[in-house]
PyMOL CGO cylinders between C-alpha atoms (Angstrom):
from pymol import cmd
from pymol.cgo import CYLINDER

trace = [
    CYLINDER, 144.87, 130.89, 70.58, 147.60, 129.13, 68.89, 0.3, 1, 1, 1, 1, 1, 1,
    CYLINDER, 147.60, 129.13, 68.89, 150.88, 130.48, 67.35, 0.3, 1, 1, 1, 1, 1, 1,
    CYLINDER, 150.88, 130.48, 67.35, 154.33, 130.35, 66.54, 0.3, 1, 1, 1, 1, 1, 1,
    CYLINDER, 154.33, 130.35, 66.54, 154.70, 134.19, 66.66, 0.3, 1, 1, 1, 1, 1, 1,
    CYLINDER, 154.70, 134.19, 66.66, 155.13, 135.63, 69.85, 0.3, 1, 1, 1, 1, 1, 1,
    CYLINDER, 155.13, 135.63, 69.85, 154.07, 139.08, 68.43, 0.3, 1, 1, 1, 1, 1, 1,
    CYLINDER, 154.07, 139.08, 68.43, 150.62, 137.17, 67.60, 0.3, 1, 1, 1, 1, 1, 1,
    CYLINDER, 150.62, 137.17, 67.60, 150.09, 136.39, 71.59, 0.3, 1, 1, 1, 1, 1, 1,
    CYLINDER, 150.09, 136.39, 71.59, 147.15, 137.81, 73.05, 0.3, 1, 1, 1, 1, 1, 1,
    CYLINDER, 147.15, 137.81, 73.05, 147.14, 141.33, 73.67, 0.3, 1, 1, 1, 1, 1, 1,
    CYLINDER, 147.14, 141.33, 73.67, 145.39, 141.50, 76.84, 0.3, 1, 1, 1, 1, 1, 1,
    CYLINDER, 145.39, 141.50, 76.84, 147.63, 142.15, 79.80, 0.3, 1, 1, 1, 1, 1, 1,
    CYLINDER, 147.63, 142.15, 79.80, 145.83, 139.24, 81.94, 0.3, 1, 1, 1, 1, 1, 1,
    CYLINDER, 145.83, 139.24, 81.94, 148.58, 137.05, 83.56, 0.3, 1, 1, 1, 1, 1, 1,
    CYLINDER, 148.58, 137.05, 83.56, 150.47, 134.35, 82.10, 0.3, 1, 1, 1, 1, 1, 1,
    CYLINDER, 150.47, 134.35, 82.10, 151.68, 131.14, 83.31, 0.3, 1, 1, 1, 1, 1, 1,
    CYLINDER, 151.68, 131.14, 83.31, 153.79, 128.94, 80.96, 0.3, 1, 1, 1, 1, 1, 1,
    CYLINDER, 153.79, 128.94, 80.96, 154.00, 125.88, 80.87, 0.3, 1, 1, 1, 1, 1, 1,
    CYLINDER, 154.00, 125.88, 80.87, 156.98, 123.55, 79.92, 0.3, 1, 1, 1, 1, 1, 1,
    CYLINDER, 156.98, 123.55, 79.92, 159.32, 120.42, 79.97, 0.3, 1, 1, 1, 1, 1, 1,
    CYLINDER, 159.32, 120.42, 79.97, 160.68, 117.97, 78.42, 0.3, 1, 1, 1, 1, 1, 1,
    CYLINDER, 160.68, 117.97, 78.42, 158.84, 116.08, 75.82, 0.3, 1, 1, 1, 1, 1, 1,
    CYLINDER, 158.84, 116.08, 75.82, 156.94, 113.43, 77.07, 0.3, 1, 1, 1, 1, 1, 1,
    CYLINDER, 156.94, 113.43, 77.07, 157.06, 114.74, 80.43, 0.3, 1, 1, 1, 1, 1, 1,
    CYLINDER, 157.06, 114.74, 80.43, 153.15, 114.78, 80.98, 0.3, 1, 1, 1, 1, 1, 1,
    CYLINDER, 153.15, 114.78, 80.98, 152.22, 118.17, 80.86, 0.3, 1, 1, 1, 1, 1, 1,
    CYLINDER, 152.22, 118.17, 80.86, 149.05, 117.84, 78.30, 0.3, 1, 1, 1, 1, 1, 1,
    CYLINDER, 149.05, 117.84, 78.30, 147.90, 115.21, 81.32, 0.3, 1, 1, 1, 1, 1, 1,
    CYLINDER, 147.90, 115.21, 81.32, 148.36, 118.05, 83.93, 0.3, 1, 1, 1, 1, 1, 1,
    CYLINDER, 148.36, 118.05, 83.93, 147.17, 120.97, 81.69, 0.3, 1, 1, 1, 1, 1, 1,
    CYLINDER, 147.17, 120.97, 81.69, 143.88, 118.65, 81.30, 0.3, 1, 1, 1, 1, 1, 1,
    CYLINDER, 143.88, 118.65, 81.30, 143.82, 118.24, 85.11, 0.3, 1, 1, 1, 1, 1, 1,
    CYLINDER, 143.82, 118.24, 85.11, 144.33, 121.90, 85.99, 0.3, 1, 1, 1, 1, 1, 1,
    CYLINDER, 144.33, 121.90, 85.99, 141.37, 122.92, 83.81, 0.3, 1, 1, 1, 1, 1, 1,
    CYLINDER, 141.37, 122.92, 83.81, 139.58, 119.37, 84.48, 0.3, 1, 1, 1, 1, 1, 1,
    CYLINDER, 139.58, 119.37, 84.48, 139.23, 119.04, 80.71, 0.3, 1, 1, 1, 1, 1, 1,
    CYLINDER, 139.23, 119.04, 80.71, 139.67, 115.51, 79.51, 0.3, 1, 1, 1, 1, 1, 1,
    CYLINDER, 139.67, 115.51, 79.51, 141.28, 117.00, 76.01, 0.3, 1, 1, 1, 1, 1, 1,
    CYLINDER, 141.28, 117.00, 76.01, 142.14, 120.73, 76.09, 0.3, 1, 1, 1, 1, 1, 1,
    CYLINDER, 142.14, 120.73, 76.09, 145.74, 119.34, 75.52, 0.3, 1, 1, 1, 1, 1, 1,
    CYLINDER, 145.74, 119.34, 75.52, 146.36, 117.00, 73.31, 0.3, 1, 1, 1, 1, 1, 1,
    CYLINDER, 146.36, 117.00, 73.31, 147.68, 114.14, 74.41, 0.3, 1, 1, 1, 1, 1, 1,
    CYLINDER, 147.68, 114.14, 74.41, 150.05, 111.43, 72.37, 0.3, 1, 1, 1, 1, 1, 1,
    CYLINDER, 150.05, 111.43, 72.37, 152.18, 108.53, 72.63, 0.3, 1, 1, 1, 1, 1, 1,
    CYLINDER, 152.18, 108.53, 72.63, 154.45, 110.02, 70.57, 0.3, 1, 1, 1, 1, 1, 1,
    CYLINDER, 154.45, 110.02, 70.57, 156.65, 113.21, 72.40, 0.3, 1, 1, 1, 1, 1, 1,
    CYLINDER, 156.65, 113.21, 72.40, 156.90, 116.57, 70.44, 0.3, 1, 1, 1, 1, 1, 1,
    CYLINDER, 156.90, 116.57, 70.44, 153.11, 116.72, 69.75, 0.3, 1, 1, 1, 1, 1, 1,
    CYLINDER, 153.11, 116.72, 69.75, 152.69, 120.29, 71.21, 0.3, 1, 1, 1, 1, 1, 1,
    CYLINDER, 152.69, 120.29, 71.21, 154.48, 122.31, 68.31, 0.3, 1, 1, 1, 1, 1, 1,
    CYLINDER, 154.48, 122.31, 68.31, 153.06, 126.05, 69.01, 0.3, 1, 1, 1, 1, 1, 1,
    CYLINDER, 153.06, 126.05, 69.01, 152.63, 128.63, 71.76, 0.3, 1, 1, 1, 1, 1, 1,
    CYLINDER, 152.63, 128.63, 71.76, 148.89, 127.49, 72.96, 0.3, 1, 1, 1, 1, 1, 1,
    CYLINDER, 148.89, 127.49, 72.96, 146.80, 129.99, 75.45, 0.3, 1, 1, 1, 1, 1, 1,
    CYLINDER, 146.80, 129.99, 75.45, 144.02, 129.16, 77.21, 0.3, 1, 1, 1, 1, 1, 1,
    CYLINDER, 144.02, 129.16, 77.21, 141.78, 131.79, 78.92, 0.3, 1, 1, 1, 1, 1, 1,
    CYLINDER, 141.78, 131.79, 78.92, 141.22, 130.53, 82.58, 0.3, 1, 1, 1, 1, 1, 1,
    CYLINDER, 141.22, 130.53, 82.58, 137.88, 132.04, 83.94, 0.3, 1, 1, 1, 1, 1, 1,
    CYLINDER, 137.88, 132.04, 83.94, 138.43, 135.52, 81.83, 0.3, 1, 1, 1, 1, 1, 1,
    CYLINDER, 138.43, 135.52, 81.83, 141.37, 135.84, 84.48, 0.3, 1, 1, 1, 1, 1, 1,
    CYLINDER, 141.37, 135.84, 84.48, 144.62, 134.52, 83.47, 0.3, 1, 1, 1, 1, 1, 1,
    CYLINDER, 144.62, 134.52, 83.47, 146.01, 132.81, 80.79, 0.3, 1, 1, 1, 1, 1, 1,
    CYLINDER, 146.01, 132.81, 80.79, 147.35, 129.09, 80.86, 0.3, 1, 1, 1, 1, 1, 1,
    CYLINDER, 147.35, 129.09, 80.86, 150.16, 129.05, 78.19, 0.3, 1, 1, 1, 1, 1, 1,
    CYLINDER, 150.16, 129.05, 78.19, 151.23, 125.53, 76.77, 0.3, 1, 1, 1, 1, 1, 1,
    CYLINDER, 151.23, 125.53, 76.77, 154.84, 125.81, 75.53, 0.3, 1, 1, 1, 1, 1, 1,
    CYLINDER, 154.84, 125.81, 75.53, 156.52, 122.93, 73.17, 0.3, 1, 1, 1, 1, 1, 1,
    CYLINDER, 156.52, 122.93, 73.17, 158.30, 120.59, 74.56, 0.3, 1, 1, 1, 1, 1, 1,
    CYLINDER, 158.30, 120.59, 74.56, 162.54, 120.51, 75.00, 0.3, 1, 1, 1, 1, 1, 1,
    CYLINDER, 162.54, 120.51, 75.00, 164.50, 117.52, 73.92, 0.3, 1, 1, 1, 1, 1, 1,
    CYLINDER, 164.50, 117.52, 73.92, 163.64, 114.48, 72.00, 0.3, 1, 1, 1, 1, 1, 1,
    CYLINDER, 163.64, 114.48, 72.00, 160.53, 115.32, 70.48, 0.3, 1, 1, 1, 1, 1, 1,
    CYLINDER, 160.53, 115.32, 70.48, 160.82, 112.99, 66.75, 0.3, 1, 1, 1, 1, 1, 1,
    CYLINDER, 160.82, 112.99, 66.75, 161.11, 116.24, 64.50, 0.3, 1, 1, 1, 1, 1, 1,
    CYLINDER, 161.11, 116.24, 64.50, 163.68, 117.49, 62.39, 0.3, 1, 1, 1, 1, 1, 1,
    CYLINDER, 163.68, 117.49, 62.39, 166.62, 119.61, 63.79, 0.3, 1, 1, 1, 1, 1, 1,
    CYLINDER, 166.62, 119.61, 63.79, 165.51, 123.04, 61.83, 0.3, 1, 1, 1, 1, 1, 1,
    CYLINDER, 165.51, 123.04, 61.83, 162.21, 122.83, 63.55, 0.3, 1, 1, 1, 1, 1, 1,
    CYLINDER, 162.21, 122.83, 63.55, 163.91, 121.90, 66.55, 0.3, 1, 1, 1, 1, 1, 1,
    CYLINDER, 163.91, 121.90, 66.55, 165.85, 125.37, 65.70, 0.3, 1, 1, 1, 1, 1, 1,
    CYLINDER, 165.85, 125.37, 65.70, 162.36, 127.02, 65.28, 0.3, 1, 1, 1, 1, 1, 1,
    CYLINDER, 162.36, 127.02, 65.28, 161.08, 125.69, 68.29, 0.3, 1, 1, 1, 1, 1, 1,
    CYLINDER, 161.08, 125.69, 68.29, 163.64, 127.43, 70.76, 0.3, 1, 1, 1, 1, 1, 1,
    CYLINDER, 163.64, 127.43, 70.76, 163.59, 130.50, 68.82, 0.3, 1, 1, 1, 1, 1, 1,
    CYLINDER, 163.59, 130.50, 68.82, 160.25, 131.34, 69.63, 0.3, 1, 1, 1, 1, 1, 1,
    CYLINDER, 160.25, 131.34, 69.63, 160.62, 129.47, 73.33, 0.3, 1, 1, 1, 1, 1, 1,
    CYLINDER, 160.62, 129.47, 73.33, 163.30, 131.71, 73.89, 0.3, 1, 1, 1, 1, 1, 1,
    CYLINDER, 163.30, 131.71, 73.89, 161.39, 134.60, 72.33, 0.3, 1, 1, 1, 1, 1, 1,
    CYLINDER, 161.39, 134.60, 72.33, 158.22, 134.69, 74.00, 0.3, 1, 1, 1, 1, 1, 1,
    CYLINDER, 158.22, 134.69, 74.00, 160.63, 133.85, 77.37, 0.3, 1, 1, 1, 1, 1, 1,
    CYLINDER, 160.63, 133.85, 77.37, 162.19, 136.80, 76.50, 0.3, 1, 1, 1, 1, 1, 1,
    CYLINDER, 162.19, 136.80, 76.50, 159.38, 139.26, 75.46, 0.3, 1, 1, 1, 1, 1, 1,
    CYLINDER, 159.38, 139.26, 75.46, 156.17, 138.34, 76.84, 0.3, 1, 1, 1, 1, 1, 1,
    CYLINDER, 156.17, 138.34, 76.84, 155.65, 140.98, 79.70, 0.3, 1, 1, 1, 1, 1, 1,
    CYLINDER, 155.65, 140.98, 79.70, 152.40, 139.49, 81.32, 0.3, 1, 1, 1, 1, 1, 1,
    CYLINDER, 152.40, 139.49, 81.32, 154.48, 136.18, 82.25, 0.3, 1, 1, 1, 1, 1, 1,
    CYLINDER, 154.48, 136.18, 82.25, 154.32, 136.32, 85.78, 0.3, 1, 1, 1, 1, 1, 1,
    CYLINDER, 154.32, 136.32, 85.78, 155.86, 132.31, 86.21, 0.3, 1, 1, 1, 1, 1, 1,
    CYLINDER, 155.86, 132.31, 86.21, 156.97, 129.30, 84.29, 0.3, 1, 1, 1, 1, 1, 1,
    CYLINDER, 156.97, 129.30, 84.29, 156.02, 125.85, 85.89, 0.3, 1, 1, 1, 1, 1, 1,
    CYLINDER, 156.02, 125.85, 85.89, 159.26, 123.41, 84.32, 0.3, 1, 1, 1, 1, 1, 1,
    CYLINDER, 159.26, 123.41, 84.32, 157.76, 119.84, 84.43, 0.3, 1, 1, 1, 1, 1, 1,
    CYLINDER, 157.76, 119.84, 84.43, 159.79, 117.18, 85.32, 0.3, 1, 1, 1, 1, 1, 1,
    CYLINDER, 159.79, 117.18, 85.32, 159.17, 113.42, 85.30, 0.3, 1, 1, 1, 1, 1, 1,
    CYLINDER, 159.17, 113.42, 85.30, 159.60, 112.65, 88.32, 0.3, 1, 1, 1, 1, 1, 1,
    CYLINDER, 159.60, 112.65, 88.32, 160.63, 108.86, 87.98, 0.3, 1, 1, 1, 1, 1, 1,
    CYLINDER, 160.63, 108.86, 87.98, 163.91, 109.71, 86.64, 0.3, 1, 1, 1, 1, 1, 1,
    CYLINDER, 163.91, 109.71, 86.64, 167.29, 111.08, 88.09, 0.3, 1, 1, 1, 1, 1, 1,
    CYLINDER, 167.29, 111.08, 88.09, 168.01, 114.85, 87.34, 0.3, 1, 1, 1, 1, 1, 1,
    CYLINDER, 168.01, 114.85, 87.34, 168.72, 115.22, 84.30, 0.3, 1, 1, 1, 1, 1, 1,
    CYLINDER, 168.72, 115.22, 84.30, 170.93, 117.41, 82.42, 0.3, 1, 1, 1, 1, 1, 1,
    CYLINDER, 170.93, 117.41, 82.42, 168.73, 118.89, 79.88, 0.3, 1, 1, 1, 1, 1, 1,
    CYLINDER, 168.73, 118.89, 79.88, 165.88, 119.97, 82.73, 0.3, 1, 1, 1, 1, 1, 1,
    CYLINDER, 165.88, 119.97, 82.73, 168.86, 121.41, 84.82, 0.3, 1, 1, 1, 1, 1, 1,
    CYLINDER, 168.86, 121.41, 84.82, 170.35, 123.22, 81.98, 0.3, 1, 1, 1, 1, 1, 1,
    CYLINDER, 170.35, 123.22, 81.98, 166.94, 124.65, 80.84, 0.3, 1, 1, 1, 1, 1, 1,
    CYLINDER, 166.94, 124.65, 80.84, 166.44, 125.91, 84.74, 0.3, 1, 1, 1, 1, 1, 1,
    CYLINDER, 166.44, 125.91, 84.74, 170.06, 127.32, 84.66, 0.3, 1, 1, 1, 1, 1, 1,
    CYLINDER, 170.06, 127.32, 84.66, 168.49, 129.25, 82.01, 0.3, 1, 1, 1, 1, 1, 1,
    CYLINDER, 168.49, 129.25, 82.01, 165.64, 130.80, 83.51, 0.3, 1, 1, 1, 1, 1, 1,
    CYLINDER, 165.64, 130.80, 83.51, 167.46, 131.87, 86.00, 0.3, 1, 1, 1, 1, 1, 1,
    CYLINDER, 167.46, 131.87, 86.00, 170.51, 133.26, 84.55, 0.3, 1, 1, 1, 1, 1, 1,
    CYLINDER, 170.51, 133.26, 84.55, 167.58, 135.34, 82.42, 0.3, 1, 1, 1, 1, 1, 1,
    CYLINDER, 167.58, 135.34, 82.42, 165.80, 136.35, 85.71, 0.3, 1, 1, 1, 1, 1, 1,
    CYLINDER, 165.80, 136.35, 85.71, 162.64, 134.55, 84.88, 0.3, 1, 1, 1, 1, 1, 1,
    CYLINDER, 162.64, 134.55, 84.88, 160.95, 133.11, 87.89, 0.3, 1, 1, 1, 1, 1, 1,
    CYLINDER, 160.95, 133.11, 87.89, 159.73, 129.38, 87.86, 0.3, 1, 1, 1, 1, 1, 1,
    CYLINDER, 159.73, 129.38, 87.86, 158.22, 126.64, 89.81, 0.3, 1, 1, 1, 1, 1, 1,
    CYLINDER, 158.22, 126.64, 89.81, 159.48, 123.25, 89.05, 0.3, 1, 1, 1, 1, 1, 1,
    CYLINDER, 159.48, 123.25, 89.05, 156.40, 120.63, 88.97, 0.3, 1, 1, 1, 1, 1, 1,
    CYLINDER, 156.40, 120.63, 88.97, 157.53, 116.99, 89.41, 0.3, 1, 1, 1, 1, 1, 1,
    CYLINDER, 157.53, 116.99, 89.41, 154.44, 115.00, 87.59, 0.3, 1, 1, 1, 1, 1, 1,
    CYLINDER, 154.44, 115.00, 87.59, 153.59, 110.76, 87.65, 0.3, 1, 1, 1, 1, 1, 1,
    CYLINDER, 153.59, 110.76, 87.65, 154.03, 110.49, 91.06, 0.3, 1, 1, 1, 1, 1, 1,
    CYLINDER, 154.03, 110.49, 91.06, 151.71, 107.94, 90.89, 0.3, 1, 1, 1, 1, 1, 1,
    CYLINDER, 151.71, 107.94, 90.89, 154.24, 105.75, 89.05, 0.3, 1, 1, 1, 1, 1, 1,
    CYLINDER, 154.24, 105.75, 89.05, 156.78, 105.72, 92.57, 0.3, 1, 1, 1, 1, 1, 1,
    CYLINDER, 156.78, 105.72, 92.57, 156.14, 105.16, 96.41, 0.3, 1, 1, 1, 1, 1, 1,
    CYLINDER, 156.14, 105.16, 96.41, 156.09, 108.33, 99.28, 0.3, 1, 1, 1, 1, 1, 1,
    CYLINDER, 156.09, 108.33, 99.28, 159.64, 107.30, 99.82, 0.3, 1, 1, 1, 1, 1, 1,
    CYLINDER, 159.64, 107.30, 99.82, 161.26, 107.29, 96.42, 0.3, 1, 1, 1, 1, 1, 1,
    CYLINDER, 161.26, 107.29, 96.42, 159.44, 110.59, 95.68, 0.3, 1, 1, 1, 1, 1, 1,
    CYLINDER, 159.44, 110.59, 95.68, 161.15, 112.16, 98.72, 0.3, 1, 1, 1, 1, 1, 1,
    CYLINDER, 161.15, 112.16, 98.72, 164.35, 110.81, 97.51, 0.3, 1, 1, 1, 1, 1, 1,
    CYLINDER, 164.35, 110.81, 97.51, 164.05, 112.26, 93.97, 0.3, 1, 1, 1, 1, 1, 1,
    CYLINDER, 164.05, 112.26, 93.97, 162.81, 115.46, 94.86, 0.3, 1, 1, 1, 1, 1, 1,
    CYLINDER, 162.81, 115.46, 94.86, 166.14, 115.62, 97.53, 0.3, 1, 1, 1, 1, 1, 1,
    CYLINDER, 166.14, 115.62, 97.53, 168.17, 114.79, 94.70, 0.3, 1, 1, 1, 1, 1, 1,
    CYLINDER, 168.17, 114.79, 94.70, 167.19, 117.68, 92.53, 0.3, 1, 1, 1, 1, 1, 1,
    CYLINDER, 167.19, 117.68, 92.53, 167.26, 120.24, 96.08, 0.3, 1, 1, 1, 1, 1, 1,
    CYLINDER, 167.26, 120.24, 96.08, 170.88, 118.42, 96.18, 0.3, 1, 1, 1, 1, 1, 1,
    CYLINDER, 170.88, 118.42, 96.18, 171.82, 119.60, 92.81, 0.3, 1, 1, 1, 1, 1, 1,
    CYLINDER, 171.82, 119.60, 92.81, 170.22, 122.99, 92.62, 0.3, 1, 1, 1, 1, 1, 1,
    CYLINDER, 170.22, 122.99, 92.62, 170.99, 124.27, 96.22, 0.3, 1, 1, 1, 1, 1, 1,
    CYLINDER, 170.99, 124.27, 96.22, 175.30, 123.98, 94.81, 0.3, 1, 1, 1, 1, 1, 1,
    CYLINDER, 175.30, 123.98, 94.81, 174.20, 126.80, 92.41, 0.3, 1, 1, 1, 1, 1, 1,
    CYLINDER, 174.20, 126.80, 92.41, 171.22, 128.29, 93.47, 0.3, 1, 1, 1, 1, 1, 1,
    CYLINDER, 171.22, 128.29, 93.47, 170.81, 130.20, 97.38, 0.3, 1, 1, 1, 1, 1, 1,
    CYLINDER, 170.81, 130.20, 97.38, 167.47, 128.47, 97.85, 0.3, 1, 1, 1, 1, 1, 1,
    CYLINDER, 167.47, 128.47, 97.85, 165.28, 125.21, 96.19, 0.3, 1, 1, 1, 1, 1, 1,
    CYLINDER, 165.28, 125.21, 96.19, 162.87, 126.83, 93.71, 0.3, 1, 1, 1, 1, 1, 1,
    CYLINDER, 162.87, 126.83, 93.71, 159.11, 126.18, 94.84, 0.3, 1, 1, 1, 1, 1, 1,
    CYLINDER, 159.11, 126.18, 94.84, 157.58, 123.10, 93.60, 0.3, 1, 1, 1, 1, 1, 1,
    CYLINDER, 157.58, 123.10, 93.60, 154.70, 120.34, 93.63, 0.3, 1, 1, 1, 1, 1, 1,
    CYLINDER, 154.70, 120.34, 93.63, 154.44, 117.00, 93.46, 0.3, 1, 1, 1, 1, 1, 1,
    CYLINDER, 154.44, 117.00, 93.46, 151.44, 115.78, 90.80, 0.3, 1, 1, 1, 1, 1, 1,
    CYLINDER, 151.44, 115.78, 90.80, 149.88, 112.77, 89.43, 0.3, 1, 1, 1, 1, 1, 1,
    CYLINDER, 149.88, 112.77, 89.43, 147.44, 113.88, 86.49, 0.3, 1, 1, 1, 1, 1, 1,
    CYLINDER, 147.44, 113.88, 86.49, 145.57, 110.41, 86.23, 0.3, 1, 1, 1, 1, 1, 1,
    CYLINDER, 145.57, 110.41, 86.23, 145.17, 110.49, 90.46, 0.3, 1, 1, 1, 1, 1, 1,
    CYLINDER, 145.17, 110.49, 90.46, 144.38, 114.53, 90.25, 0.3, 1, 1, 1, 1, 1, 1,
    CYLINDER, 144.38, 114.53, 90.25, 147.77, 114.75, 92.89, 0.3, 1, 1, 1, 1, 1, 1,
    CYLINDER, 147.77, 114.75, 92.89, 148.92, 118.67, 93.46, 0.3, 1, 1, 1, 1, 1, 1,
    CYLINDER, 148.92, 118.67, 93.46, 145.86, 120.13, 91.36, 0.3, 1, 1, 1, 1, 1, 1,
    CYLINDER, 145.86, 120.13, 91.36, 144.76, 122.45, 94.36, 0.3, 1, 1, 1, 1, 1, 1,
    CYLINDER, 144.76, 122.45, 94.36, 148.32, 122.95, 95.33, 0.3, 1, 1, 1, 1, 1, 1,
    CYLINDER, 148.32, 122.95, 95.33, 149.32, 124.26, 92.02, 0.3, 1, 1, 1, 1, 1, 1,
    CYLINDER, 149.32, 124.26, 92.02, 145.93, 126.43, 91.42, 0.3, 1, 1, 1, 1, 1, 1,
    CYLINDER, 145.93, 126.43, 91.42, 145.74, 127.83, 94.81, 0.3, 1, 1, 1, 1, 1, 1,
    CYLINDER, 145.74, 127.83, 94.81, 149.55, 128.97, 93.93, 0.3, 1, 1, 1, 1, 1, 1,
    CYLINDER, 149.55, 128.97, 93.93, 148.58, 130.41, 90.88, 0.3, 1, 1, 1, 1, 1, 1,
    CYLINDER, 148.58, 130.41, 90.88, 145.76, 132.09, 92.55, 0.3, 1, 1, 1, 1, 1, 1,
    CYLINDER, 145.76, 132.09, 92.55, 147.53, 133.20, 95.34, 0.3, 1, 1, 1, 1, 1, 1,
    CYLINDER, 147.53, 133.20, 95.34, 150.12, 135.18, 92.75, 0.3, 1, 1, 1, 1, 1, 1,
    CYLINDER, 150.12, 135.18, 92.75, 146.83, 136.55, 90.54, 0.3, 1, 1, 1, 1, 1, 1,
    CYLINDER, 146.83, 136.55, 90.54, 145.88, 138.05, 94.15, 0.3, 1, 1, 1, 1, 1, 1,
    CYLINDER, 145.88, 138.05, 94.15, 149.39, 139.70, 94.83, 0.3, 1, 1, 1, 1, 1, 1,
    CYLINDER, 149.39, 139.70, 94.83, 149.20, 141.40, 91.72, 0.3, 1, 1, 1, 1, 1, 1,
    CYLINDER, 149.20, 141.40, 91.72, 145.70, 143.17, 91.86, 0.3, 1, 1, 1, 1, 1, 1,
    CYLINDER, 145.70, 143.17, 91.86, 147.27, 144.07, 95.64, 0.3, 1, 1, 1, 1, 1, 1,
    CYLINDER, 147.27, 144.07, 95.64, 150.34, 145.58, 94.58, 0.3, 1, 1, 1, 1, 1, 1,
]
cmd.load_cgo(trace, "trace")
């Protein structure tokens, strides 16, 4: 189901975990992995392709939610505007969320627009794992140094370094890690 309504999402109270980053981060590549679908997502060259809130119903358990993309994706500003309202909405309203998984290239220094958005989350109590992706792209030891600068960064604000995973869509890197987490939360809740 796709929508720009968050009063349209699925009724069902299955869970939901939402997925977002910057544009161009990589996260139709991982959403395809996850699900081993070559072309659930779409995938583009060009950033800003995902433009709606996109479920998917994970074996009639839990739903994989595709969010659009933060930062330069090539549209105009109003539906830039548009974009974050309903970001922000379905953030803000969509009870079955039970995580958000920020993406975040991992190639690249922290940057200010993926440390903003997680100041966000936060500040609005919404729980997230932070999922470095193309990790194919650097060796073991620039990873660890990348992932140390972000821990560096966060940990002056934050008590503790939010969980996270290291993935490579096009070497399926972190796929088990990530659904066993998922799984792992779907079982807490049927517990509790």
């Amino acid at each position: 189901m796709s929508n720009s309504d968050v009063a349209k999402c699925p009724k069902s109270m299955l869970p939901e975990y939402a997925f977002i980053g910057r544009s161009n981060v990589g996260k139709s590549s991982l959403i395809n992995m996850l699900t081993s679908r070559k072309s659930l997502a779409k995938t583009s060259g060009r950033p800003g392709k995902t433009q709606l809130i996109n479920h998917f119903l994970i074996n009639k358990n839990w739903h994989l939610v595709d969010l659009p993309g933060y930062g330069y994706a090539r549209v105009s500003k109003s539906s830039k505007k548009v974009f974050q309202k309903f970001i922000t909405q379905y953030f803000a309203f969509r009870e079955q969320l039970v995580t958000a998984f920020v993406l975040v290239d991992i190639r690249h220094t922290p940057q200010p627009i993926d440390l903003e958005f997680m100041q966000w989350l936060g500040e609005n109590g919404i729980p997230f794992s932070i999922i470095f992706t193309k990790a194919d792209k650097l060796k073991p030891k620039a990873i660890e140094n990348h992932v140390k600068a972000y821990k560096d960064i966060l940990l002056e604000t934050w008590e503790e370094m939010p969980n996270y995973f290291v993935t490579s869509s096009s070497k399926d890197i972190g796929k088990e890690d990530v659904l066993e987490y998922i799984d792992s939360l779907n079982i807490n809740m049927k517990t509790n």
